[in-house]
N, C-alpha and C positions, 0 to 999 in steps of 0.2 A: 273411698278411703284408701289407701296406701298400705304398706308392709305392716309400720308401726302403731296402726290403728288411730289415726290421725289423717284432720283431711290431708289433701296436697294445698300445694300453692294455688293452681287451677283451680281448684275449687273454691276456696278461700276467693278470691278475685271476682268470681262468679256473683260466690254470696253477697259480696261488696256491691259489686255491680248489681244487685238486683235477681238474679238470673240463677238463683242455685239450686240445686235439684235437694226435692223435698228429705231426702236422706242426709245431707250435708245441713239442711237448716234445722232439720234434729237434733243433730250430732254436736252443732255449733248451743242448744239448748243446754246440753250436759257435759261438754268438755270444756274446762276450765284453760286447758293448753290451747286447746285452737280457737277461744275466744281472743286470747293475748295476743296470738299471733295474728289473727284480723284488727285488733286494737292497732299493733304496731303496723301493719301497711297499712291501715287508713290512715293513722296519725303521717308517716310517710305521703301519703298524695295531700292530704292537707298543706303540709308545708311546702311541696312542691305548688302547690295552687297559688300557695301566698307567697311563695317567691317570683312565678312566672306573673302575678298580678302587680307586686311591685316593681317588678324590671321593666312591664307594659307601664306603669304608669312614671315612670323616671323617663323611658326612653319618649314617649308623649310630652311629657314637659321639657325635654331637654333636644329636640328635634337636631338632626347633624348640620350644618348650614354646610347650605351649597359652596364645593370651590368656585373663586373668584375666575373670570373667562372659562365657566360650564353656560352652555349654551339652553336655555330652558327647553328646547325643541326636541333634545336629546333624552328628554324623560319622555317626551310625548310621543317617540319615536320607539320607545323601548313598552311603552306601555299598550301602543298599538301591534307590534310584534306578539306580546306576551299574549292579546286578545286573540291576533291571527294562530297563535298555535295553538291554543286550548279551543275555537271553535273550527281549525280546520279536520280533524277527525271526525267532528261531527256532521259536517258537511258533505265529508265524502261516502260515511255511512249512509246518508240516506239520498245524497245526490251521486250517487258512483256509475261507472259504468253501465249502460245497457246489457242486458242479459241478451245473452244472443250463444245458439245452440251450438252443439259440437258437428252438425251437419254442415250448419251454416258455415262456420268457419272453415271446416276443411273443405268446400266448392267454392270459398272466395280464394283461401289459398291455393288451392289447385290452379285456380285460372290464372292467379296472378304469375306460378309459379310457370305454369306452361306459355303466357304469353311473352313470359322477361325472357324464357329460353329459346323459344324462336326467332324474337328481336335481336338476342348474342348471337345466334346462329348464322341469321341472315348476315349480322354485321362482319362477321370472320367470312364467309361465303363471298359477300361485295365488295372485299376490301379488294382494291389492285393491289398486284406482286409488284417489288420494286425492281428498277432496271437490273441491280447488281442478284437479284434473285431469279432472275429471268430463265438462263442458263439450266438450273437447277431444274427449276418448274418442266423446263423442256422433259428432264428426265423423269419426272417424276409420270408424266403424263402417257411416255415409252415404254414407263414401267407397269403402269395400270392394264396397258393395252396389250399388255402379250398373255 
């Protein structure tokens, strides 16, 4: 119950629904207020029920016709999408990646990482100097040697 000695709305909804804790369905016994106010939201989902029942049934019998050059394929294309994305989740929940360790990974990447950097290496190491670097190269080689 609340401040004012009266259930809440939560509760009330509860009750409706089935679900209310045995002190609320007491309560609802002897309070003359909070039976009214459960009258009126049921009365409320009532009519909501018989509104959204009449809409289903109008919009049923009165179906939208297809525009004229829509291509029937394009529903069948939208409809197979629609399948692809509600069971792609589940797919890859239980079809997902291999587990595979934290060891593991870091000696596959180690290797890969050490054999791409000796292949860069070699390839700067092999490359010929070009003629107009030649020059250069002389001094650099003068310069290493002293």
């Amino acid at each position: 119950m609340n401040l004012t000695g009266h259930l809440s709305s939560d509760q009330i909804s509860l009750c409706l629904a089935g679900a209310g804790e045995p002190e609320a369905l007491a309560h609802l016994r002897d309070c003359a207020t909070c039976v009214a106010r459960m009258k009126t939201v049921e009365e409320s989902f009532v009519g909501l029920r018989h509104a959204l029942t009449a809409h289903a049934g109008m919009a049923a019998s009165n179906p939208r016709p297809v525009p004229a050059g829509t291509p029937r394929w394009q529903f069948a294309l939208a409809g197979a999408v629609a399948v692809i994305a509600l069971l792609l989740p589940v797919y890859r929940q239980f079809n997902g990646p291999a587990q595979v360790t934290q060891t593991e990974m870091q000696s596959v990447a180690t290797t890969i990482d050490d054999d791409a950097l000796l292949r860069d290496i070699e390839t700067e190491v092999a490359r010929p100097v070009t003629p107009s670097l030649q020059p250069l190269e002389v001094l650099m080689v003068a310069e290493t040697t002293k």
